[in-house]
C-alpha positions in Angstrom: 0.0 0.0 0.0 1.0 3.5 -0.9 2.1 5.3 2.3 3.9 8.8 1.1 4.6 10.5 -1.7 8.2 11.6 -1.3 10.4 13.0 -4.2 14.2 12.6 -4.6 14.3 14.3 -7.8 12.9 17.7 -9.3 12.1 15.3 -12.7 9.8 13.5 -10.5 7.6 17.1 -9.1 6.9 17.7 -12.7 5.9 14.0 -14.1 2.7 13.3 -15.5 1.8 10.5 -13.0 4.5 8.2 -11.4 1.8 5.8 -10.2 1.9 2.4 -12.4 -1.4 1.9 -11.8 -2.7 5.1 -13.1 -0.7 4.4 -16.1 -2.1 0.9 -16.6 -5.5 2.4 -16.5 -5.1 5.1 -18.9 -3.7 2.5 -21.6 -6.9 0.3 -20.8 -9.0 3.4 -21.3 -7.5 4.6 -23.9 -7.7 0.7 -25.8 -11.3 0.7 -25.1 -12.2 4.0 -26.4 -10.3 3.0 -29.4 -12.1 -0.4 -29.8 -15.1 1.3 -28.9 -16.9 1.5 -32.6 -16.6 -2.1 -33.0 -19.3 -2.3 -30.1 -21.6 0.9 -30.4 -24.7 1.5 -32.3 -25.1 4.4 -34.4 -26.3 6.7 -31.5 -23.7 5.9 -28.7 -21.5 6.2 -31.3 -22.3 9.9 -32.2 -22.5 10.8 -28.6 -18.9 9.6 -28.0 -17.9 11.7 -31.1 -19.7 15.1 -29.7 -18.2 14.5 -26.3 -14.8 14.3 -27.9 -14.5 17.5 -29.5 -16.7 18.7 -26.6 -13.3 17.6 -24.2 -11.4 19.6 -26.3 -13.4 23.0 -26.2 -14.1 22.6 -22.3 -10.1 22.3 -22.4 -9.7 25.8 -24.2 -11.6 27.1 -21.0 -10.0 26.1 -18.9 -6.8 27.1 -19.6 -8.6 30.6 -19.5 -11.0 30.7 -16.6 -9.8 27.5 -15.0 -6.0 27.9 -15.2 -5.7 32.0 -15.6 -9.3 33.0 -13.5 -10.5 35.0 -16.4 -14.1 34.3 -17.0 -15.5 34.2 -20.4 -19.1 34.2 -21.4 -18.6 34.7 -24.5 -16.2 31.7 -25.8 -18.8 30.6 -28.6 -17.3 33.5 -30.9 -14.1 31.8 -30.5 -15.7 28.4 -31.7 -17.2 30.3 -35.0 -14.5 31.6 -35.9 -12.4 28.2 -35.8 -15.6 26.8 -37.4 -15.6 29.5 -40.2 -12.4 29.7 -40.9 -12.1 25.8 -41.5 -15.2 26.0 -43.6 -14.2 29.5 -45.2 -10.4 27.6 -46.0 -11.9 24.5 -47.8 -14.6 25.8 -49.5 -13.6 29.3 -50.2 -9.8 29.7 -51.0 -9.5 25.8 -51.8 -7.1 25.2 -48.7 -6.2 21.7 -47.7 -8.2 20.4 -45.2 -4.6 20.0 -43.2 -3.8 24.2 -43.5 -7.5 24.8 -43.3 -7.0 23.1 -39.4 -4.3 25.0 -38.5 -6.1 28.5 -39.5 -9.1 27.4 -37.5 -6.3 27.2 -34.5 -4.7 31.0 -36.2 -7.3 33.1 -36.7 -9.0 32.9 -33.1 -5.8 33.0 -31.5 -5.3 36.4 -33.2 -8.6 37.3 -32.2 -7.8 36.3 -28.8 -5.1 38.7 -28.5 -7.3 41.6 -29.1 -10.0 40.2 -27.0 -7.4 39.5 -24.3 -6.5 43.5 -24.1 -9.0 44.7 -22.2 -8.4 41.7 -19.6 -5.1 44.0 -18.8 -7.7 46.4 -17.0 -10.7 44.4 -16.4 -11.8 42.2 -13.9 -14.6 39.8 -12.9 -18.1 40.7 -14.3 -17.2 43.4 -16.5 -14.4 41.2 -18.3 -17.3 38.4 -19.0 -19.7 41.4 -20.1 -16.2 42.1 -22.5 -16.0 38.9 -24.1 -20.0 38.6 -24.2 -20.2 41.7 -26.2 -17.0 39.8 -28.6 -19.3 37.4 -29.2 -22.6 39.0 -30.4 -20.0 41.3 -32.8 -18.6 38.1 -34.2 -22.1 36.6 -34.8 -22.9 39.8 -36.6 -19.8 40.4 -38.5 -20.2 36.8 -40.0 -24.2 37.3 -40.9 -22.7 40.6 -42.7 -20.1 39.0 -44.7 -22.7 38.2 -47.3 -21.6 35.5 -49.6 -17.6 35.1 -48.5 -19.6 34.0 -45.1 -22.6 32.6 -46.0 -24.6 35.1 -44.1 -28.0 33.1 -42.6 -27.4 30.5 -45.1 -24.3 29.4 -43.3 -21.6 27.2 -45.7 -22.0 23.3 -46.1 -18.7 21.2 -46.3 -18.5 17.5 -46.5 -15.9 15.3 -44.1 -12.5 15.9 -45.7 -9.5 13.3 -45.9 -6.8 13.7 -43.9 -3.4 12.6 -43.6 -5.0 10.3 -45.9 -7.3 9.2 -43.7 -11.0 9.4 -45.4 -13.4 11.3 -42.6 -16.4 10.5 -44.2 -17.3 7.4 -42.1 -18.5 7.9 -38.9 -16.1 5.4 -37.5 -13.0 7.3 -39.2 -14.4 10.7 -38.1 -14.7 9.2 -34.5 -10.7 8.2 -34.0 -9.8 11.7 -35.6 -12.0 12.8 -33.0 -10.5 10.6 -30.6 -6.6 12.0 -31.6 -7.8 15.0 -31.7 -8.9 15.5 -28.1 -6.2 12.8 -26.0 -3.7 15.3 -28.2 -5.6 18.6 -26.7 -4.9 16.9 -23.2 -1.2 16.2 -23.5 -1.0 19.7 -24.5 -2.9 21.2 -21.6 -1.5 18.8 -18.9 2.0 19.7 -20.3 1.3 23.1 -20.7 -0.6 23.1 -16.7 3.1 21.9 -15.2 5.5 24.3 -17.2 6.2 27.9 -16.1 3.8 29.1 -18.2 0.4 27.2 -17.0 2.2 28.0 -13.5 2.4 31.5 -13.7 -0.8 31.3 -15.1 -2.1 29.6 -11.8 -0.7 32.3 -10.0 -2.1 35.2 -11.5 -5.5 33.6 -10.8 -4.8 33.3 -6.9 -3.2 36.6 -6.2 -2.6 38.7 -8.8 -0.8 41.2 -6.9 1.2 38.9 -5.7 2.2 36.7 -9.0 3.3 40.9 -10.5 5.4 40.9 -7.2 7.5 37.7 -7.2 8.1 38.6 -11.0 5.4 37.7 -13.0 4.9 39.7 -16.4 0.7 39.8 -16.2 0.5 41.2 -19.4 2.6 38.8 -21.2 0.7 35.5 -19.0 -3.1 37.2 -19.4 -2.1 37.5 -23.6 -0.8 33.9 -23.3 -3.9 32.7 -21.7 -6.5 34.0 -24.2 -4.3 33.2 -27.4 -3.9 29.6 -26.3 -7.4 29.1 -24.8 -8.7 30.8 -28.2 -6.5 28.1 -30.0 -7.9 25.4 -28.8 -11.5 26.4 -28.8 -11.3 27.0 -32.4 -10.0 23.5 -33.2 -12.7 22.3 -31.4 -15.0 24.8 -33.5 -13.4 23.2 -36.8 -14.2 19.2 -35.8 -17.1 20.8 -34.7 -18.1 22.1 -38.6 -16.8 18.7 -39.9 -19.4 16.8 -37.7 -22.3 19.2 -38.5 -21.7 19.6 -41.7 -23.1 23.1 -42.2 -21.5 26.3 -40.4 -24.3 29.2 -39.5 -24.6 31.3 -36.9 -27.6 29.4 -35.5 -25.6 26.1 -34.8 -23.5 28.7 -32.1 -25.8 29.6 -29.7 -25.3 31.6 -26.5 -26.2 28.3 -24.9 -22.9 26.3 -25.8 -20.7 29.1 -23.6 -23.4 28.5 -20.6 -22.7 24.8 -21.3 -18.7 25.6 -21.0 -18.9 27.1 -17.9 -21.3 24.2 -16.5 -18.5 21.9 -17.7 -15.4 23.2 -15.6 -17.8 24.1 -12.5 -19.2 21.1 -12.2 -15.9 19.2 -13.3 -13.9 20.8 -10.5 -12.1 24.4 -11.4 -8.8 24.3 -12.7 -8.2 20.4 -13.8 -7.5 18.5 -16.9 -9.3 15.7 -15.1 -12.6 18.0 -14.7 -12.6 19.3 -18.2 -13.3 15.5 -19.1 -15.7 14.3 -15.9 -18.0 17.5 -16.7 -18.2 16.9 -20.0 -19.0 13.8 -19.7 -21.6 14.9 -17.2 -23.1 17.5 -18.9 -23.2 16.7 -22.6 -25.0 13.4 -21.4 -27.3 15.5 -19.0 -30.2 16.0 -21.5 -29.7 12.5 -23.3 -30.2 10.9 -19.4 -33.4 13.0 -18.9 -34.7 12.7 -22.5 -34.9 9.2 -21.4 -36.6 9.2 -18.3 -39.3 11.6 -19.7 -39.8 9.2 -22.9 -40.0 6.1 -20.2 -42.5 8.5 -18.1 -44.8 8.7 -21.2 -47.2 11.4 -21.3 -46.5 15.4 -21.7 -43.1 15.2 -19.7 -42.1 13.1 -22.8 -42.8 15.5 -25.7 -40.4 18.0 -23.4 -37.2 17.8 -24.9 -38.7 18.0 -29.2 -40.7 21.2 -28.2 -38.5 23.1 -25.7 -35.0 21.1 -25.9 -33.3 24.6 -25.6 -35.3 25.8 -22.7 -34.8 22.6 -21.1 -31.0 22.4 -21.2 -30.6 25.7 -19.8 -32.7 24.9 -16.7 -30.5 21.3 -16.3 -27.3 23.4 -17.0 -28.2 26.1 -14.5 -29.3 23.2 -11.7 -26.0 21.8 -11.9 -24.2 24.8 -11.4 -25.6 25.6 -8.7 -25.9 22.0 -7.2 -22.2 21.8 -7.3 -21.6 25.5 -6.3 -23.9 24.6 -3.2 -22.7 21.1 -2.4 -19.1 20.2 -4.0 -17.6 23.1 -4.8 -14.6 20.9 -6.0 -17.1 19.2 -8.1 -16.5 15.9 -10.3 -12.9 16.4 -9.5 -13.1 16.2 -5.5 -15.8 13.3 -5.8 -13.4 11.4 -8.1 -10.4 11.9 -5.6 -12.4 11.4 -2.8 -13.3 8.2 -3.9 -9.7 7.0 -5.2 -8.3 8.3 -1.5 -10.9 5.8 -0.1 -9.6 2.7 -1.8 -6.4 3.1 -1.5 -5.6 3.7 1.9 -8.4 1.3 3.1 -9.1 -0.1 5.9 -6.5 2.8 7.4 -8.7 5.7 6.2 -10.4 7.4 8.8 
């Protein structure tokens, strides 16, 4: 049995895990989610896929609100414009699906930049009013951009092939899915134990402080948004790709609720809560959809006629039943658990 966790070496602070059973677990995870279209329908299959790309926009978050402290309401314009500019790239200026990726990366971390300028003065509520009011400009800017946009129509694209790998296929689009989001998680667990994601932590405990042992906030706060704005917008582009269609209307004000229901409930700054409370929340509705269909009668026509209305309320109940509970959320629960087994019967 595990009884300390004493370090010899500074290698060994900064490790990913150095528990072997942690590592055996993730390869058997990450096996099964692999041989995991062999086994699912149609459905279960799809809702795997959304809650891939989902992983990797709750991780764009969280570098900014979960590893920084600077909240975002309005993180869905980032998302369109990874989404347009994939869907602009291939179907527009004839890009490669390949380059037409790593623009829907560019062009909202440029956007980030100018978003993240005003974070250099603002704080709290009026920086979320900030990046709300970025949001409804990029929504308009795009219906404006008449044809080059799409305006209401929106643009259509079709799965694309890359790295030679055909899309088209659920299956296919699932494991690009799949590499996709485990590669967004090496990146922010990497980037959350460098100097960077630790400076980041900093300024979202004490700012003050974190300018006062050194910390350049303007360079870290800049940082934050362009790589939170990154990431969002790749999850924006395999977004697009599983839609098939880019508008306006498939980016509702909802989807940034839904972000920040994700890291609360998942537990505030962790890799490991971006994933829990995604999981959590994307399969929210599907869990009550079922249990008004079993219920029969008007509960069961809920989620055709008012499905928005409806995830809003479930969104905002969890929020606040975490907040009010387990403000660790997911996160806590899951350690709590794991701190449980392991030192068993010794616990107390």
């Amino acid at each position: 049995m595990r009884s300390g966790f004493f370090k010899q070496r500074y290698s060994e602070l900064v490790v990913l895990t150095d528990s072997p059973a942690v590592k055996v677990w993730t390869v058997l995870l990450l096996c099964a989610l692999v041989a995991a279209p062999a086994f699912l329908g149609p459905f279960l299959l799809g809702h795997m896929t959304v809650i891939l790309f989902t992983v990797v926009g709750a991780l764009g978050i969280m570098v900014l609100t979960g590893f920084t402290g600077l909240i975002s309401l309005g993180h869905v314009g980032f998302l369109m414009l990874g989404a347009y500019a994939y869907a602009i790239g291939v179907s527009r200026l004839g890009l490669p699906p390949e380059i037409a990726l790593v623009a829907a990366a560019i062009v909202p971390a440029v956007f980030g930049l100018i978003v993240g300028l005003p974070s250099l003065r603002l704080h709290g509520l009026y920086l979320a009013i900030t990046t709300l009011a970025f949001s409804h400009i990029v929504s308009a800017a795009l219906l404006a951009g008449g044809k080059f946009t799409g305006a209401g129509r929106g643009i259509t694209i079709a799965r694309p092939t890359i790295l030679g790998m055909d899309l088209s296929s659920d299956r296919a689009f699932y494991w690009f899915c799949l590499a996709v989001c485990v590669l967004a998680v090496l990146v922010t667990l990497n980037l959350r134990r460098s100097y960077v994601g630790r400076a980041m932590v900093a300024i979202r405990d004490n700012d003050i402080a974190a300018r006062t042992m050194g910390i350049n906030l303007v360079r870290y706060k800049l940082l934050a948004f362009l790589i939170s704005a990154a990431i969002t917008g790749v999850a924006g582009a395999t977004m697009a790709m599983y839609i098939g269609i880019v508008s306006v209307e498939s980016f509702p004000f909802l989807l940034s609720i839904e972000a920040l229901a994700i890291i609360i409930v998942g537990g505030i700054g962790s890799v490991l809560g971006a994933v829990l409370g995604t999981v959590f929340i994307v399969s929210l509705p599907e869990v009550f959809s079922a249990l008004t269909s079993f219920m029969g009668g008007r509960l069961a026509d809920l989620m055709t006629t008012s499905a928005h209305e409806i995830k809003s309320v479930l969104y905002g109940l969890a929020i606040i039943a975490f907040l009010r509970f387990d403000p660790r959320g997911l996160r806590g629960i899951w350690h709590d658990i794991r701190h449980a087994w392991v030192f068993w019967p010794l616990r107390y």
